[in-house]
N, C-alpha and C positions, 0 to 999 in steps of 0.2 A: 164157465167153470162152476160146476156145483159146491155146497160145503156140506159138512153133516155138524150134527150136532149131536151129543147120546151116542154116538155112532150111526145116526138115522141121516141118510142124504133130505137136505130138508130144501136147497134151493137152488137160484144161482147165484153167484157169489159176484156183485157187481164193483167195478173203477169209480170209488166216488170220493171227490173234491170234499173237501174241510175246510170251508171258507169261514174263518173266525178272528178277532179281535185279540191282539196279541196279549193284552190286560188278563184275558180267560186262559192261558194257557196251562194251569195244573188241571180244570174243569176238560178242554180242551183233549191232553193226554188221557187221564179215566177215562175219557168217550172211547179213546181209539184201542186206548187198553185192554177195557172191559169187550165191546163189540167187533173190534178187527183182528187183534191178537187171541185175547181166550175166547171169546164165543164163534169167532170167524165168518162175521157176517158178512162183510163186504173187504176189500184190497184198499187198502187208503191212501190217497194222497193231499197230503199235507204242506203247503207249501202260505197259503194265506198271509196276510200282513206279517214281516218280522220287522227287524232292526233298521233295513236298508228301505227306507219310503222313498227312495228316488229311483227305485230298478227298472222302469221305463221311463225316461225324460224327453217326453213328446206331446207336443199337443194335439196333433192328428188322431182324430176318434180312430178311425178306421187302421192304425196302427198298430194305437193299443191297446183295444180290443183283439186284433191279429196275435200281438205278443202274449198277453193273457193267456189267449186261447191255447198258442202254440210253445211259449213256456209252462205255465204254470195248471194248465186244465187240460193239455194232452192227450190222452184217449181216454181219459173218465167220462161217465155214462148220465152221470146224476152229480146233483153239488147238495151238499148239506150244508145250511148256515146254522153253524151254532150260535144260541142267542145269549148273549149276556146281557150287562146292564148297560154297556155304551155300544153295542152291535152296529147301531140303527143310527149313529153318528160317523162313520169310519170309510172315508174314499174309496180304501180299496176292496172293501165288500161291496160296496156299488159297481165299481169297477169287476169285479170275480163276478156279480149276478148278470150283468149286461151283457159282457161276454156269453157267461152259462146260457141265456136265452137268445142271444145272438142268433138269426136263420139268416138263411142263404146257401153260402159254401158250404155251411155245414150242417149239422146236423143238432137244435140244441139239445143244450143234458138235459134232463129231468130234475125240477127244485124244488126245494123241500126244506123247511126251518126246524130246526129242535131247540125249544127252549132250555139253557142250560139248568141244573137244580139250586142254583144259589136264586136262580129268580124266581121258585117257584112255580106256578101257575100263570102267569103276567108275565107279559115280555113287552118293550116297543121295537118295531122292527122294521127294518131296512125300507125305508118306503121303495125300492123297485122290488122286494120281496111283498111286502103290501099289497102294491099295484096289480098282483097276479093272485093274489088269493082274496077267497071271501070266507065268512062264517061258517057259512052250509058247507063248506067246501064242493058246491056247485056252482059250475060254469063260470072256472078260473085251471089257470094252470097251474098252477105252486098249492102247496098242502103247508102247514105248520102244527106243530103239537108240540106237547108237554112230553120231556124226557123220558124215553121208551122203558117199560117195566120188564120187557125181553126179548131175549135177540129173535123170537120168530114175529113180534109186535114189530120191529126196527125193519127185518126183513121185507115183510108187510109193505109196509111204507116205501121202503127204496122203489120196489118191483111196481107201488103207483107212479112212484114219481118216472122211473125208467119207463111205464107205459104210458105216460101224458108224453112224450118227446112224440108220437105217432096219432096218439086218439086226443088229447088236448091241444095239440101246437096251435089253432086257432086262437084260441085262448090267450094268448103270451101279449104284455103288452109292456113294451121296452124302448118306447120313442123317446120319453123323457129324459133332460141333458144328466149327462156324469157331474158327478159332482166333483167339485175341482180342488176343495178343501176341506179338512174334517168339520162335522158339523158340529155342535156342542151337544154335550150327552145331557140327556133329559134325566139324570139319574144325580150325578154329579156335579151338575153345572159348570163344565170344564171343556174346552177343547182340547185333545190329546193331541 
């Protein structure tokens, strides 16, 4: 599905996950506000950590990663982590990234970090989001950047990340265990 923007058909209009830290969520909203609603970047879906932390109660990797996939990341194409200040401490962003680059059955999304604006320029981030990216952004699968100045910059971005799921999948490195507990935020010094 393409979008326009100005009236101009500018892309296509891709399924992407919103994987974020329930702490961020007015940051959270403006993202989806500004780029999925008014500018029509991409279809969003939102579903990411909320109220209920026990919505899979299993210990089997391979289950819930299954559920993940099949609740909560469904036919999205690409996953965006929004970065906050305690992002990079939080289960079930480990869990939403694992999944996301999950191969096999399926096919993974395309991932991709945006730092939210309260952290400026700096972020620390999700080490299985880490583990796939580098500086250069060569020869890694995952991209991260600083909050997009506009929706054809954002676009940009998705349509990489949607073309590393093909030309980067080597790249992806996602053996390392889920995390089983939040881990304390390097910001706060708190477990949430």
């Amino acid at each position: 599905m393409a979008y326009k923007q100005n009236g101009q058909l500018i892309g296509v209009k891709r399924k992407v996950f919103i994987s974020h830290y329930k702490g961020d969520k007015d940051e959270v909203e403006a993202f989806i506000k500004k780029f999925a609603t008014e500018e029509n970047v991409f279809i969003p879906k939102v579903l990411g950590a909320n109220n209920n932390d026990d919505f899979i109660n299993s210990t089997d990797t391979d289950y819930v990663m299954t559920q993940i996939r099949k609740k909560y990341l469904d036919d999205s194409t690409v996953t965006i982590v929004l970065i906050g200040s305690c992002t990079h401490g939080r289960r079930y962003i480990d869990w939403e990234l694992k999944s996301s680059l999950r191969q096999g059955n399926y096919t993974p999304n395309g991932v991709m970090g945006i730092i939210l604006p309260s952290k400026g320029k700096n972020a620390d981030l999700p080490p299985r989001l880490e583990a796939n990216w580098e500086k250069s952004h060569e020869n890694c699968y995952a991209r991260y950047w600083v909050y997009p100045s506009s929706a054809k910059e954002l676009h940009d971005w998705i349509e990489d990340a949607f073309n590393a799921r093909t030309s980067r999948v080597h790249l992806i490195k996602n053996s390392q265990e889920m995390m089983k507990y939040n881990r304390q935020c390097n910001i706060c010094k708190v477990t949430h």
